[in-house]
VMD Tcl script that builds the backbone (N, CA, C; Angstrom):
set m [mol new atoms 534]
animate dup $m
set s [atomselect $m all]
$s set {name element resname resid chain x y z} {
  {N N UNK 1 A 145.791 105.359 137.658}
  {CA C UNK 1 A 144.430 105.602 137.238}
  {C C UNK 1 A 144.284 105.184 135.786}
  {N N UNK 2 A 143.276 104.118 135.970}
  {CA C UNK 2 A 143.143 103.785 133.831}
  {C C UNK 2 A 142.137 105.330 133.206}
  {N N UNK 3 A 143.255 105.234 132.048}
  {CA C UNK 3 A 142.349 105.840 131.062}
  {C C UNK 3 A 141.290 105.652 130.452}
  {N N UNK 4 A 140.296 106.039 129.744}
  {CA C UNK 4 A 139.125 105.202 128.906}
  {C C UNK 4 A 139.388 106.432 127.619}
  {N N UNK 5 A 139.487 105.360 126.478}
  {CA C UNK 5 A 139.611 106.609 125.562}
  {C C UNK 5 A 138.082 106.801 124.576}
  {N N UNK 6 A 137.755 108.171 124.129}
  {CA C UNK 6 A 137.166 108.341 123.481}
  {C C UNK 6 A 136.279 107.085 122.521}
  {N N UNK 7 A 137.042 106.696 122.112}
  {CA C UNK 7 A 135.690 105.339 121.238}
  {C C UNK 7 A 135.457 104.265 122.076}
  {N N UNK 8 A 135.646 104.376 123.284}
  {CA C UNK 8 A 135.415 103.226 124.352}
  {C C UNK 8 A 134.188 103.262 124.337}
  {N N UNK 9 A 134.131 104.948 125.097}
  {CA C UNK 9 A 132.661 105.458 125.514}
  {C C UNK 9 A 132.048 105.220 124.624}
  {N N UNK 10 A 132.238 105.879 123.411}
  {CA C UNK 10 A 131.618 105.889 122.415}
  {C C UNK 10 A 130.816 104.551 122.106}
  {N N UNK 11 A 131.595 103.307 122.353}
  {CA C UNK 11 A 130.720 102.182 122.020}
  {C C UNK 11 A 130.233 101.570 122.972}
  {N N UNK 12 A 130.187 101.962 124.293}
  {CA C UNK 12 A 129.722 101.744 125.465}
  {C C UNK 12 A 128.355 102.957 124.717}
  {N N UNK 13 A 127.781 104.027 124.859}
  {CA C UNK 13 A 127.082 104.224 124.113}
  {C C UNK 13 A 126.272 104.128 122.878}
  {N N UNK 14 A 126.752 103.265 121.468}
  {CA C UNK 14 A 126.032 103.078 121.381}
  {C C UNK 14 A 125.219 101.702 121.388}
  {N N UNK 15 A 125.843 101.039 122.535}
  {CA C UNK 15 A 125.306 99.807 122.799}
  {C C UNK 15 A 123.848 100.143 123.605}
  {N N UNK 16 A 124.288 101.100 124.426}
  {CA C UNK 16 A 123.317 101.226 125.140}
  {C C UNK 16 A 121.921 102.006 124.976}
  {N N UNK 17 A 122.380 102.321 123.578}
  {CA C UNK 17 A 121.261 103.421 122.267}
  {C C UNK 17 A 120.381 102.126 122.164}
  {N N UNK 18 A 121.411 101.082 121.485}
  {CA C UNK 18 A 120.838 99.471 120.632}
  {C C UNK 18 A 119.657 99.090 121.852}
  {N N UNK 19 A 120.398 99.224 122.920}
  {CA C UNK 19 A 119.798 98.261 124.105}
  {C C UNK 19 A 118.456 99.456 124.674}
  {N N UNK 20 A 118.041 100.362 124.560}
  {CA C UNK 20 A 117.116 100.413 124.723}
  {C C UNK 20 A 115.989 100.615 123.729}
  {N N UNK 21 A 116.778 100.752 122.305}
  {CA C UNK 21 A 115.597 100.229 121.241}
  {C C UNK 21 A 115.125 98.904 121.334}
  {N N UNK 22 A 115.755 98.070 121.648}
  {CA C UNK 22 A 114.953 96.778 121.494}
  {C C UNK 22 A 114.267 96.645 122.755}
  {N N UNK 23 A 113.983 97.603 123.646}
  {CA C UNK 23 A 113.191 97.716 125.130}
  {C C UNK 23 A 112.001 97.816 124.315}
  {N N UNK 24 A 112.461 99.199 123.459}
  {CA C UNK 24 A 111.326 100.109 122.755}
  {C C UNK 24 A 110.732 99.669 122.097}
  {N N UNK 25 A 111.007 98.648 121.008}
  {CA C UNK 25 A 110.544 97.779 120.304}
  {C C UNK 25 A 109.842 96.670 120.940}
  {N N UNK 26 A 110.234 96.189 122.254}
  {CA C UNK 26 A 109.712 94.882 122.211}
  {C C UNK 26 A 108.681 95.818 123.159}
  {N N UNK 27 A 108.210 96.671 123.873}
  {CA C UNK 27 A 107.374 97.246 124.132}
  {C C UNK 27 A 106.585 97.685 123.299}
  {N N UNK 28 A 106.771 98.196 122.046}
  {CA C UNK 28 A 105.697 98.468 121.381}
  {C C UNK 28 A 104.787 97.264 120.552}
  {N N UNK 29 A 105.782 95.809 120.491}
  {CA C UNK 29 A 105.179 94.799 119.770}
  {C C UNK 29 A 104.117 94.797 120.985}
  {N N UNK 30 A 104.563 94.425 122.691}
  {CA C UNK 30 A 103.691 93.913 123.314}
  {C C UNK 30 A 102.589 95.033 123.565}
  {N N UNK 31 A 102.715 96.079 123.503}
  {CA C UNK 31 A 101.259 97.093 123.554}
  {C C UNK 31 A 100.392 96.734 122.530}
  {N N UNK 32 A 100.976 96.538 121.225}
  {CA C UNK 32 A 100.108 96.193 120.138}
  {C C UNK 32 A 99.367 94.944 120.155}
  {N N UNK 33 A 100.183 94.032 120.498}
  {CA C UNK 33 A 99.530 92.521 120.840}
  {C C UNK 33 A 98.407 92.800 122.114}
  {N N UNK 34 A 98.712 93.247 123.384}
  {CA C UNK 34 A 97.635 93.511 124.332}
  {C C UNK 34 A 96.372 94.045 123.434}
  {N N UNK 35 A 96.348 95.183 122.825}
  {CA C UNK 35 A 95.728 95.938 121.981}
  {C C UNK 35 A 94.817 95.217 121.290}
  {N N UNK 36 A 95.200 94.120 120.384}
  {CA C UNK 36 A 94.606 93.527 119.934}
  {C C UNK 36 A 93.608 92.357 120.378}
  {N N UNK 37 A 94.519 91.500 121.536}
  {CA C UNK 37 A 93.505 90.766 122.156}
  {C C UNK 37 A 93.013 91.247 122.962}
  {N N UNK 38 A 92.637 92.372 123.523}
  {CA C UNK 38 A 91.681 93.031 123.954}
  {C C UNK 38 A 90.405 93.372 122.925}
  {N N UNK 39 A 90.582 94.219 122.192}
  {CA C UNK 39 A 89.588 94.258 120.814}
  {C C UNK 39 A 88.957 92.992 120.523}
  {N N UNK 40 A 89.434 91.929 120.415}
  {CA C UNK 40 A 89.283 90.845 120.073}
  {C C UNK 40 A 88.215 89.361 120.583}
  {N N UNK 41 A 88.594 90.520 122.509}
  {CA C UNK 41 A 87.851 89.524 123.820}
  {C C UNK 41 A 86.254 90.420 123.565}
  {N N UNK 42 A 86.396 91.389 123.321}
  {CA C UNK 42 A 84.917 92.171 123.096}
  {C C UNK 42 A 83.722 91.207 122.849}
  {N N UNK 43 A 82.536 91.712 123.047}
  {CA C UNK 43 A 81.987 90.733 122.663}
  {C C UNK 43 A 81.098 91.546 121.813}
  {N N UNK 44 A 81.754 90.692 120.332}
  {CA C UNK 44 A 80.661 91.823 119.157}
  {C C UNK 44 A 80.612 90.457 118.267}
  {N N UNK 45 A 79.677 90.611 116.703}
  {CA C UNK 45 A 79.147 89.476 116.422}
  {C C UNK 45 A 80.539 88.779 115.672}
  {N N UNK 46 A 81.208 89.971 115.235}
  {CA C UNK 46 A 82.661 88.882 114.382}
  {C C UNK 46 A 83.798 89.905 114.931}
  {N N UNK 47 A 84.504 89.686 115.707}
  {CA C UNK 47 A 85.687 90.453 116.424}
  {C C UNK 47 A 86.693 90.381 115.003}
  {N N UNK 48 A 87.194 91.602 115.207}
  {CA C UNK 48 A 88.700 91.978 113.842}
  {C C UNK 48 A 89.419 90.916 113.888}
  {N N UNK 49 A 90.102 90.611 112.673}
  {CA C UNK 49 A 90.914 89.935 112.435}
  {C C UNK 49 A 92.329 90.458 112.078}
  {N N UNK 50 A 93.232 89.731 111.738}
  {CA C UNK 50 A 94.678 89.735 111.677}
  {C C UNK 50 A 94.885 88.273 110.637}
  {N N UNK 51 A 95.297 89.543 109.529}
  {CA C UNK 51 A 96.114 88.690 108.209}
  {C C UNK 51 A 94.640 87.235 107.899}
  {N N UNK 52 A 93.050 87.721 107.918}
  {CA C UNK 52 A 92.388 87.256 107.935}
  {C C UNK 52 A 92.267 85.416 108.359}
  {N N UNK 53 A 92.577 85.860 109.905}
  {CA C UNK 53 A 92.636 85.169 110.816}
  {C C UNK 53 A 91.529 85.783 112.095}
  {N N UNK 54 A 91.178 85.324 112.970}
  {CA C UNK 54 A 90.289 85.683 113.769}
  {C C UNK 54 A 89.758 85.029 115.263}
  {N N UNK 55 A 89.995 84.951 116.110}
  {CA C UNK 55 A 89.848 84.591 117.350}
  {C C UNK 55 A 88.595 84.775 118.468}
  {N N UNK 56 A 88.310 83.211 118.732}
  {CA C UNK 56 A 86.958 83.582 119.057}
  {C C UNK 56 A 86.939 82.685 120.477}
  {N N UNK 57 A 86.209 82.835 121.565}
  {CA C UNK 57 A 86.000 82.094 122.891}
  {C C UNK 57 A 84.767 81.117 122.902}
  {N N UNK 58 A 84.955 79.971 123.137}
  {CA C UNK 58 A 83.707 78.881 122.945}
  {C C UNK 58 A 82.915 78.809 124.303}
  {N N UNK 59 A 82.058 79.171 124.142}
  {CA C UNK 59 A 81.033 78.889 125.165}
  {C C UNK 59 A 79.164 78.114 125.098}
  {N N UNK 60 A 80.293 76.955 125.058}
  {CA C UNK 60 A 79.004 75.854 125.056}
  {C C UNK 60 A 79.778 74.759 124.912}
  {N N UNK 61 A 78.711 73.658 124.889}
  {CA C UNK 61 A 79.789 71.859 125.370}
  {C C UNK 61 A 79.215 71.321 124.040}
  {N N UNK 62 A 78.551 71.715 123.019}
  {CA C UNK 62 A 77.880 71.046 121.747}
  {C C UNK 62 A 79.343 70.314 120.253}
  {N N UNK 63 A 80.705 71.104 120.923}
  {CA C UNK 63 A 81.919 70.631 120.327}
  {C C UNK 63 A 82.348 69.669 120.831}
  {N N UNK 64 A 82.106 69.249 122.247}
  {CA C UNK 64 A 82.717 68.717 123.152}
  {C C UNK 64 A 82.781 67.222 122.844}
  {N N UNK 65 A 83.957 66.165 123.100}
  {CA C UNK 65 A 84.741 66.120 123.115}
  {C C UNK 65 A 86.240 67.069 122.435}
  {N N UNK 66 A 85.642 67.222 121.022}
  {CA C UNK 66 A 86.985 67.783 120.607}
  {C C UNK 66 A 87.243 69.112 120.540}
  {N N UNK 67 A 86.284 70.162 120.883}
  {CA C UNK 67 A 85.998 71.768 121.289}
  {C C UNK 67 A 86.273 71.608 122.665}
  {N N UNK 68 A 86.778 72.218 123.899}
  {CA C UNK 68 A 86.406 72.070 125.177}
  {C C UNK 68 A 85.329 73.552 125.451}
  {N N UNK 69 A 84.917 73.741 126.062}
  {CA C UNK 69 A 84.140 74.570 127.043}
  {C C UNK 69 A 85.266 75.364 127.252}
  {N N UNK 70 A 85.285 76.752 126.598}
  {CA C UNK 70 A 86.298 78.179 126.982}
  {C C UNK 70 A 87.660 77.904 126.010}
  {N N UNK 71 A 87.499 76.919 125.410}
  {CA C UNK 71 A 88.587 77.486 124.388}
  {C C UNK 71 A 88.876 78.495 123.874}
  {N N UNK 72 A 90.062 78.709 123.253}
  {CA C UNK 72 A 89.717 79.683 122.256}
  {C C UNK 72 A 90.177 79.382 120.844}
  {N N UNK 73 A 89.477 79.566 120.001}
  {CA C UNK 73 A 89.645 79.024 118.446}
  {C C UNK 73 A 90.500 80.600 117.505}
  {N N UNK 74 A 91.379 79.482 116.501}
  {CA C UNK 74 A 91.733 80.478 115.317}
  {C C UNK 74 A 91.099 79.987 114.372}
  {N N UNK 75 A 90.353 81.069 113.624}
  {CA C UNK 75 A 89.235 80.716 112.552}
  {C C UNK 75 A 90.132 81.408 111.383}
  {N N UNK 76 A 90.093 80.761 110.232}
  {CA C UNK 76 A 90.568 81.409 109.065}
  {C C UNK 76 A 89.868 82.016 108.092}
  {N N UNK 77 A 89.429 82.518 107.745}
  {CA C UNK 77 A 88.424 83.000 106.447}
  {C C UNK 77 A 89.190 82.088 105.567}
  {N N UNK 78 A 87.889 81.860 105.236}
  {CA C UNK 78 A 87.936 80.532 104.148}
  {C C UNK 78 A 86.991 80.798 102.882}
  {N N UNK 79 A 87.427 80.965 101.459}
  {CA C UNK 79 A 85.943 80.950 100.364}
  {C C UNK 79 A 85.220 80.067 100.670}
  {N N UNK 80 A 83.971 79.790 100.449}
  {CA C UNK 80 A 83.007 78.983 100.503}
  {C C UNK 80 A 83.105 77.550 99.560}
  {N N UNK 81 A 83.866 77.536 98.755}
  {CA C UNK 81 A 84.297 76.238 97.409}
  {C C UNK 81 A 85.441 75.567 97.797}
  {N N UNK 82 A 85.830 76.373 99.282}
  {CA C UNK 82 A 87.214 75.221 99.599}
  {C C UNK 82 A 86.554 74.997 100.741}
  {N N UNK 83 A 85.666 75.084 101.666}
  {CA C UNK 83 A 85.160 74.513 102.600}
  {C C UNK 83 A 84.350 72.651 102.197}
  {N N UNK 84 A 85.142 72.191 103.249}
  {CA C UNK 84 A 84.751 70.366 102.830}
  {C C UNK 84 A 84.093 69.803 104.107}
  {N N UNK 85 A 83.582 68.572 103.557}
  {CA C UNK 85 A 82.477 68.166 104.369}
  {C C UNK 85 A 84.019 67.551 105.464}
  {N N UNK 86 A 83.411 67.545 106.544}
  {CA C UNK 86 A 84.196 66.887 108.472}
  {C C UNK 86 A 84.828 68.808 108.901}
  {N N UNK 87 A 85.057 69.434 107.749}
  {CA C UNK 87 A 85.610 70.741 108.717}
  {C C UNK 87 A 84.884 71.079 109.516}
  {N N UNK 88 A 85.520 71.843 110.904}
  {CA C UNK 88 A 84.592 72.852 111.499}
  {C C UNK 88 A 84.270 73.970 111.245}
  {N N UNK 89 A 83.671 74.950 111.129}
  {CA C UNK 89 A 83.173 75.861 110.869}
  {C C UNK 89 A 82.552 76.949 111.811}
  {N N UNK 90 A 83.311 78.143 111.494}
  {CA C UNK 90 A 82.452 79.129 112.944}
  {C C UNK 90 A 81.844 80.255 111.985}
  {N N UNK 91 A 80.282 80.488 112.141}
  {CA C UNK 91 A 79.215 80.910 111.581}
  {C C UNK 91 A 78.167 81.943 112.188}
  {N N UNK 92 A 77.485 82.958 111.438}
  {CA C UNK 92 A 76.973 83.598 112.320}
  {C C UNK 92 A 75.511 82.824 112.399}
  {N N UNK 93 A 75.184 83.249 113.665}
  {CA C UNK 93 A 73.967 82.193 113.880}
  {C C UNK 93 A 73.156 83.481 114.837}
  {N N UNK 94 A 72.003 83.725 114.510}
  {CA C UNK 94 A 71.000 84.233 115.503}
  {C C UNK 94 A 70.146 83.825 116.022}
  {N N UNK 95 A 70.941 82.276 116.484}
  {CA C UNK 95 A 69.340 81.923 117.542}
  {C C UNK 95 A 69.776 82.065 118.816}
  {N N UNK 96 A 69.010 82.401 119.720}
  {CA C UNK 96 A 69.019 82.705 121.461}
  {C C UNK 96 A 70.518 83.604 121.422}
  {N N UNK 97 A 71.236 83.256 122.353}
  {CA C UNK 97 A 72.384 84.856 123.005}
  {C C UNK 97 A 73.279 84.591 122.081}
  {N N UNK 98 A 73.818 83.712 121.276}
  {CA C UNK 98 A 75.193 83.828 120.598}
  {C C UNK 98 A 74.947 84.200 119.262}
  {N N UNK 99 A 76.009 85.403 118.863}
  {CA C UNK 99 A 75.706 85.704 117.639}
  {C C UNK 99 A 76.802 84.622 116.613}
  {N N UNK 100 A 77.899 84.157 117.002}
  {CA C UNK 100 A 78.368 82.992 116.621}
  {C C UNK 100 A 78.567 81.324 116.843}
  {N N UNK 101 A 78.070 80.602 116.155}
  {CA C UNK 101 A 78.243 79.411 116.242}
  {C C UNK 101 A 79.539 78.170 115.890}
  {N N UNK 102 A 80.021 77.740 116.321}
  {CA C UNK 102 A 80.907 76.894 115.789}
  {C C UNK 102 A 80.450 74.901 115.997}
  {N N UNK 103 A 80.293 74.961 114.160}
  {CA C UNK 103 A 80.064 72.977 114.203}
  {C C UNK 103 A 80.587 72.683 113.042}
  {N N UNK 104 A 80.705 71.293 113.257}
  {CA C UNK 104 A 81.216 70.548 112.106}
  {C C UNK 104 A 80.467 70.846 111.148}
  {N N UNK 105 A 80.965 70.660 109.424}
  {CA C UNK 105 A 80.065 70.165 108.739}
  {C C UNK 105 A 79.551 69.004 108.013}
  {N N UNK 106 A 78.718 68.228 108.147}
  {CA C UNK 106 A 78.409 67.543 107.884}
  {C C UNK 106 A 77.529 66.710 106.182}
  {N N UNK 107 A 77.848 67.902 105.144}
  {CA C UNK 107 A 77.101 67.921 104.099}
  {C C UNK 107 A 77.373 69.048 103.738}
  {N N UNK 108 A 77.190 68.907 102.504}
  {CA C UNK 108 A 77.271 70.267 101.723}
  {C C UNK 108 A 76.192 70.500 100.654}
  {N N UNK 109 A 75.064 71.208 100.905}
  {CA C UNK 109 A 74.568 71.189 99.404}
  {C C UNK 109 A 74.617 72.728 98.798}
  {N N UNK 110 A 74.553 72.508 97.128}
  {CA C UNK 110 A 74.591 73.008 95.983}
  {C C UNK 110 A 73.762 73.754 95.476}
  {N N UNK 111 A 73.492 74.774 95.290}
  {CA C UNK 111 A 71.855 75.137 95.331}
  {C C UNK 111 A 72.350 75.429 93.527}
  {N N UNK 112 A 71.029 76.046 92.839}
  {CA C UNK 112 A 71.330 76.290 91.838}
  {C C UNK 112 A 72.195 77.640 91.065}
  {N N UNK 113 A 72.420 78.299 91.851}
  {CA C UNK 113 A 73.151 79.539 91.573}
  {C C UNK 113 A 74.428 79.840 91.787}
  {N N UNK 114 A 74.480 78.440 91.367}
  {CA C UNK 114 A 76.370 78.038 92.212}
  {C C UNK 114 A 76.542 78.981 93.292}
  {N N UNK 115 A 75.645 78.841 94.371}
  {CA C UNK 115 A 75.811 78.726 95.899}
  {C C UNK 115 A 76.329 77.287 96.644}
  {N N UNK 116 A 76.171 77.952 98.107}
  {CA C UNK 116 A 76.418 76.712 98.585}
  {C C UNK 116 A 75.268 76.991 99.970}
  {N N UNK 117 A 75.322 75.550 100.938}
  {CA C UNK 117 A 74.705 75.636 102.268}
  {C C UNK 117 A 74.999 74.173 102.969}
  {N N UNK 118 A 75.360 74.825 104.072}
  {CA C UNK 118 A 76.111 73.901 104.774}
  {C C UNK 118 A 75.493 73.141 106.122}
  {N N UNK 119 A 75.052 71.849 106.267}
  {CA C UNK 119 A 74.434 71.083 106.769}
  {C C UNK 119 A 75.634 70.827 108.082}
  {N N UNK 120 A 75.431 71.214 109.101}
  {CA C UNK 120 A 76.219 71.113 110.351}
  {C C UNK 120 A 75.585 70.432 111.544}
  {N N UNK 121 A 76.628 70.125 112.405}
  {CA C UNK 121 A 76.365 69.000 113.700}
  {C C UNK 121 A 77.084 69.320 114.264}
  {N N UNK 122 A 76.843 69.599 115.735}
  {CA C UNK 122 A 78.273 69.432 117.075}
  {C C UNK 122 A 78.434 68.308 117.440}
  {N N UNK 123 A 79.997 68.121 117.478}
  {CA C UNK 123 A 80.249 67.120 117.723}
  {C C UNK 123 A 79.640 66.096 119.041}
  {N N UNK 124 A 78.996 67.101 119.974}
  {CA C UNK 124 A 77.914 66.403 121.242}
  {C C UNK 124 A 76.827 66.139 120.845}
  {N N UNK 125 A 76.257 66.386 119.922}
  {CA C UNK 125 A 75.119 66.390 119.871}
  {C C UNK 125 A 74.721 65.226 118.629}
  {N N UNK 126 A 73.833 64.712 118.921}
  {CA C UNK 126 A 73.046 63.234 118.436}
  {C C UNK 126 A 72.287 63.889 117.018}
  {N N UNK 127 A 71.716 64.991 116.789}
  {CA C UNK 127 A 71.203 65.406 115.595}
  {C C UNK 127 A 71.489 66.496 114.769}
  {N N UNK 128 A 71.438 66.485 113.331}
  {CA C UNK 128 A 71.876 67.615 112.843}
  {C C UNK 128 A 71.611 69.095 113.329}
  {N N UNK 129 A 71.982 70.537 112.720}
  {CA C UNK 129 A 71.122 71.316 113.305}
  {C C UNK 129 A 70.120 71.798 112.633}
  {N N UNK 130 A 69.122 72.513 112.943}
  {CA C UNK 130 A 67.781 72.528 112.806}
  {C C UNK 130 A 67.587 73.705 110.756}
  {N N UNK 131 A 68.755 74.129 110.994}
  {CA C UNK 131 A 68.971 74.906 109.908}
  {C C UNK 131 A 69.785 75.232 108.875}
  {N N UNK 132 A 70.072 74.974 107.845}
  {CA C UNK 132 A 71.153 74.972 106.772}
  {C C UNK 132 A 71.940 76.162 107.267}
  {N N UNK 133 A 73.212 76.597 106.569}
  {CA C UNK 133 A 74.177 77.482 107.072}
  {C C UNK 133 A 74.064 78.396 105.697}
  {N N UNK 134 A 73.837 79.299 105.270}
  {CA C UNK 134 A 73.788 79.736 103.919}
  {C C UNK 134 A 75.639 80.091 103.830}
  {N N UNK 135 A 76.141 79.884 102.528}
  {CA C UNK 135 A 77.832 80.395 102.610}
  {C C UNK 135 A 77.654 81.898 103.108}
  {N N UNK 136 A 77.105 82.539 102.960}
  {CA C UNK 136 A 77.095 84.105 103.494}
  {C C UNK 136 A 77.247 84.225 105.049}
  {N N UNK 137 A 76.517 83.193 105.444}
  {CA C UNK 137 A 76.873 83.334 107.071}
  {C C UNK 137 A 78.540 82.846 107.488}
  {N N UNK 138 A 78.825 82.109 106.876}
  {CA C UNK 138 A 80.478 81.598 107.291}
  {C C UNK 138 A 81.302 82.474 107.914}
  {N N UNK 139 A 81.573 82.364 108.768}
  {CA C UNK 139 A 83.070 83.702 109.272}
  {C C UNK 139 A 84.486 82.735 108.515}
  {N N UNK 140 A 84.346 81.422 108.727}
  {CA C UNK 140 A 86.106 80.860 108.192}
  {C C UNK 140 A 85.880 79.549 109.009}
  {N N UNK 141 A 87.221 78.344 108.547}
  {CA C UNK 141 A 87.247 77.267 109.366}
  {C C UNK 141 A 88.048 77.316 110.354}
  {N N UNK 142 A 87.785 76.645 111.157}
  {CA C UNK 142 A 89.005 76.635 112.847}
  {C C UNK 142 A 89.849 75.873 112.155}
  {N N UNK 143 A 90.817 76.696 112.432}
  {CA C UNK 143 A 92.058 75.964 111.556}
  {C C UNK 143 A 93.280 75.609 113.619}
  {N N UNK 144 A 92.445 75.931 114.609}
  {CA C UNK 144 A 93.286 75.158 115.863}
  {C C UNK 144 A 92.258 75.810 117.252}
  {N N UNK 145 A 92.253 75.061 117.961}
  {CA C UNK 145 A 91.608 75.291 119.622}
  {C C UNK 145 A 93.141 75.265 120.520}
  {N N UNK 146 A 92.800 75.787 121.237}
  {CA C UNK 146 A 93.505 76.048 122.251}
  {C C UNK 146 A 92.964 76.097 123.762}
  {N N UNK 147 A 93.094 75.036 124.662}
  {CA C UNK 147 A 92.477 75.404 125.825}
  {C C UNK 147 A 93.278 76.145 126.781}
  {N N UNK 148 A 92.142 76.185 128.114}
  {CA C UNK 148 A 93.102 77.252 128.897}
  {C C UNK 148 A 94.586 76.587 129.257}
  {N N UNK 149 A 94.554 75.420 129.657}
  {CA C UNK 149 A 95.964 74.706 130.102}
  {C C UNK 149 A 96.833 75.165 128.933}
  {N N UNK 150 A 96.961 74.791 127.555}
  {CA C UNK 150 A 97.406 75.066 126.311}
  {C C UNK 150 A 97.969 76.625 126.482}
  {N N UNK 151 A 97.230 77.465 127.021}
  {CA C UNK 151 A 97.389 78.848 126.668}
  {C C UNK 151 A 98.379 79.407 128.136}
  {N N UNK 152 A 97.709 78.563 129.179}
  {CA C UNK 152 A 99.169 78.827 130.351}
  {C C UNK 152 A 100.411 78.531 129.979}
  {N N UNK 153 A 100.673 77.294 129.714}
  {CA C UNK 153 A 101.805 76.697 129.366}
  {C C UNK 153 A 102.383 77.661 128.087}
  {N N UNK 154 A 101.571 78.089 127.390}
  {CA C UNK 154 A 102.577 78.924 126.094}
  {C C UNK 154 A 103.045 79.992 126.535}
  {N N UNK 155 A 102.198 80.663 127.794}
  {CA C UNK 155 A 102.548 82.170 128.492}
  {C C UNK 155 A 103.928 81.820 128.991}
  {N N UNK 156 A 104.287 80.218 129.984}
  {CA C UNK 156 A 105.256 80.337 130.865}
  {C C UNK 156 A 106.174 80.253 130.055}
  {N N UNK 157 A 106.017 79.374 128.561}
  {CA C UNK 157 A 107.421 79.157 127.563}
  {C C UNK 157 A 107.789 80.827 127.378}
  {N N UNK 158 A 106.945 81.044 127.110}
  {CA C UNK 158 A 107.452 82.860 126.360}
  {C C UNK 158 A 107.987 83.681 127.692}
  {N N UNK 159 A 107.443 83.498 128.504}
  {CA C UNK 159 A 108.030 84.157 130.124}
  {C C UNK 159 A 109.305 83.484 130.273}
  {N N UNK 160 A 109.835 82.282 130.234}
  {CA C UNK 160 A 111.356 81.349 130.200}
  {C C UNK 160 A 111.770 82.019 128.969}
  {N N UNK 161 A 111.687 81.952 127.692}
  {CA C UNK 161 A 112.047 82.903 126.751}
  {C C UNK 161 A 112.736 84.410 127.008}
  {N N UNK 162 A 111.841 84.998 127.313}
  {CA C UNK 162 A 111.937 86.354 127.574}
  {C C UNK 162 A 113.275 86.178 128.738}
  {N N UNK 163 A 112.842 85.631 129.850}
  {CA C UNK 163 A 113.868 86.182 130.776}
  {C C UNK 163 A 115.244 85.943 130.358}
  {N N UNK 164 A 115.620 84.719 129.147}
  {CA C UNK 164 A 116.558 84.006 128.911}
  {C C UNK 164 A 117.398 84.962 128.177}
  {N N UNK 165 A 116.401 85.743 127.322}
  {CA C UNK 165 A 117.226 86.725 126.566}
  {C C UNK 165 A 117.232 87.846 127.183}
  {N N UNK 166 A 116.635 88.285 128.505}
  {CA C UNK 166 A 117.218 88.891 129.002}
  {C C UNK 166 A 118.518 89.049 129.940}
  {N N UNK 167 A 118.551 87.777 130.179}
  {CA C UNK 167 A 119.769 87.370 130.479}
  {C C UNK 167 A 120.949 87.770 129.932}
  {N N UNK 168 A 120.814 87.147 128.731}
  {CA C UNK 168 A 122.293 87.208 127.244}
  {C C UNK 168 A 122.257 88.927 127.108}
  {N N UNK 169 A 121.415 89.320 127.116}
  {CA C UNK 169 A 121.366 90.957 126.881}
  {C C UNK 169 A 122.279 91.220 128.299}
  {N N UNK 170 A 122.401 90.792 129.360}
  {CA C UNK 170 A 122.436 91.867 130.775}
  {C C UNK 170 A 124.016 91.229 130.339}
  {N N UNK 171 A 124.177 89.976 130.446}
  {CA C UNK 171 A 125.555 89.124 130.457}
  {C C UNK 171 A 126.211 89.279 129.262}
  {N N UNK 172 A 125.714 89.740 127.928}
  {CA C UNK 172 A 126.508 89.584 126.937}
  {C C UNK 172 A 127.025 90.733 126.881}
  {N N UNK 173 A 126.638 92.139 127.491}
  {CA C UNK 173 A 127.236 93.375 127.764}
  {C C UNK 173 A 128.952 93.238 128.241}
  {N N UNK 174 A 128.812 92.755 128.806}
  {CA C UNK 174 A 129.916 91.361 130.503}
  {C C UNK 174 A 131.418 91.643 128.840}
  {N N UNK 175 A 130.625 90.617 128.078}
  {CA C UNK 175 A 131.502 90.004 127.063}
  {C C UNK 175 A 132.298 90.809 126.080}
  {N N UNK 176 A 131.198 92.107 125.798}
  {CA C UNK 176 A 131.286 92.483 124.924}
  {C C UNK 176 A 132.754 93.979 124.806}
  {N N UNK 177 A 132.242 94.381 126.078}
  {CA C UNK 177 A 133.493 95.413 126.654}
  {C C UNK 177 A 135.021 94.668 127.557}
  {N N UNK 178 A 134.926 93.250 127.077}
  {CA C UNK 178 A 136.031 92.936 127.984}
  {C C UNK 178 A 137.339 93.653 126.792}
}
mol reanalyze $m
mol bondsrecalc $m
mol representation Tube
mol addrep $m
């Protein structure tokens, strides 16, 4: 009959302390992340941000070619004196159902109170829009789009990820008590 002595167990325990903190941990990152893009899918006029960053769903074809229809954009808060003419820009806008807009800009003017106002165009569309952007309306520039294909494909990398290290976790146990 083999023996097992005292610090065997012992480190057979506290591996298995280690191994379910990082359960615990990587469960609490992913509650927090759900958490957030939930808050986030809401539909309110500027959804919370993160490390003034901010995530928003496009619904309309006026970006289109280079916006698709259901993207989803990371907008950065941006000051108003580093915003340049070709950026895009996502803005609050109150005309008809959307309380945010996202277009290029196309111009910039200067008003006298060292303001600014921003002359915008979607990229579909043949004419400017009907109304200057005052800098106060700005939420930040899209600093990346992401479509839905884009956003499957990153789920399955992180799902191949995940299982991989769950792997080395189940198998490196294997290694570790030989």
């Amino acid at each position: 009959m083999n023996s097992i002595s005292g610090s065997t167990i012992l480190k057979k325990r506290n591996f298995n302390d280690l191994w379910w903190l990082y359960v615990i941990v990587l469960l609490m990152l992913l509650s927090t992340l759900i958490s957030f893009l939930s808050s986030t899918s809401m539909d309110q006029d500027v959804p919370p941000g993160l490390f003034g960053y901010r995530f928003f769903r496009v619904s309309g074809v006026s970006m289109e070619p280079t916006i698709v229809n259901g993207s989803i954009l990371i907008v950065k808060q941006t000051a108003p004196d580093m915003i340049q003419k070709n950026d895009i820009i996502t803005y609050l806008c109150y005309r008809g159902q959307k309380a945010c807009t996202t277009h290029r800009v196309i111009d910039i003017e200067r008003l006298d109170n060292d303001r600014r106002q921003f002359i915008t165009r979607g990229d579909g569309n043949s004419v400017k829009d009907p109304v200057p952007i005052p800098q106060d309306q700005v939420v930040g520039v899209v600093k990346q789009a992401f479509t839905a294909n884009d956003i499957s494909s990153g789920f399955k990398w992180i799902g191949l990820l995940a299982i991989s290290l769950l792997i080395i976790f189940i198998y490196g146990r294997k290694f570790i008590y030989r």
